[in-house]
N, C-alpha and C positions, 0 to 999 in steps of 0.2 A: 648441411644443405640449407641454402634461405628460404626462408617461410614464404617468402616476395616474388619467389619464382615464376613464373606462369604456370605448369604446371599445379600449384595451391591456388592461383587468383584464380582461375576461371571455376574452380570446385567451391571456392570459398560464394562467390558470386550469385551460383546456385543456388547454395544456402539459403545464400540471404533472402533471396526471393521468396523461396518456400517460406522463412518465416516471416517475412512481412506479407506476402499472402492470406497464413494466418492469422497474426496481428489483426489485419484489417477485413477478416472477415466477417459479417455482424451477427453469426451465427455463435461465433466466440465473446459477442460484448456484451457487458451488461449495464443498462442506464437508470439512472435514478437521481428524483430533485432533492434537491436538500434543503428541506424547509429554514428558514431562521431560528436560530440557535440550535442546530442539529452540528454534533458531530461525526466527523468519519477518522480511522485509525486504519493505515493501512502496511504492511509488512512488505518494505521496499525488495526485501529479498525474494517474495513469495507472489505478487501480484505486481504486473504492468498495470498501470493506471496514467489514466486522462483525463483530461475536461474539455466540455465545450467551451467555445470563445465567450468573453465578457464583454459588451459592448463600450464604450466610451463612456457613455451617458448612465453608465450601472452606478447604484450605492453600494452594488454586492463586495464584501471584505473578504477577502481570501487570506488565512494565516498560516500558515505554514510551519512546522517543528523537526527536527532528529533527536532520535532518544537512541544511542548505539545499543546493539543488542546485549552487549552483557549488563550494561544499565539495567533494562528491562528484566533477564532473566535474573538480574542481582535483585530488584525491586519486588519482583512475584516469589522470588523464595522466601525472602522477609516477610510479604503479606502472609503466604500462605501458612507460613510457620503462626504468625501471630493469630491466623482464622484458630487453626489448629490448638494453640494455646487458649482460646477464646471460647473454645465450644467446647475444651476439657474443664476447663472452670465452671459452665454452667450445667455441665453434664453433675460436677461433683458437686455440687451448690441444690440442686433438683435430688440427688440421691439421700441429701441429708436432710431431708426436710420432709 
C-alpha cells in the first residue's frame, strides 16, 4: 500500500497541525539573551530551537558547530575516565601523607 494515498495525507495533515500548534504555542517556549561571550550547547536530537531575527544593521556574530554524537560520547568517556584517574591519584597522594 502507498504511504501517498489519501487515506495517510489527510491523517498525516492533522498531525502536523497538532504539532505545530505545539511548537508555537508560548506556553512551550522558552526565551533568553545571551550576553557577549556567552555560550549556548544545544542537543539537536533532544531540543527544537530558534532564534529571533538579526537585523541588518546588527554586529551580533552567530557561529555555529556539529559535534556527532558518538564524537561526543567518545570525548565524555575519555574525560571521565581521566577525572576518575585524577581523583584516584590524589585520593592516594592525601592517604600517604
Amino acid at each position: 500500500m502507498c504511504c501517498y494515498c489519501v487515506a495517510n495525507v489527510l491523517p498525516f495533515y492533522k498531525a502536523w497541525k497538532t504539532m505545530c500548534d505545539e511548537v508555537r504555542d508560548p506556553a512551550n517556549e522558552a526565551w533568553f539573551k545571551l550576553e557577549p561571550g556567552s555560550l549556548i550547547l544545544l542537543n539537536n536530537r533532544r531540543v527544537l530551537h530558534g532564534r529571533s531575527g538579526i537585523s541588518l544593521s546588527s554586529t551580533r556574530v552567530l557561529c555555529g558547530c556539529y559535534v556527532s554524537y558518538e564524537d561526543y560520547t567518545s570525548r565524555l568517556s575519555v574525560l571521565e575516565h581521566t577525572l576518575a584517574t585524577h581523583q584516584q591519584h590524589i585520593s592516594n597522594t592525601s592517604a600517604t601523607h
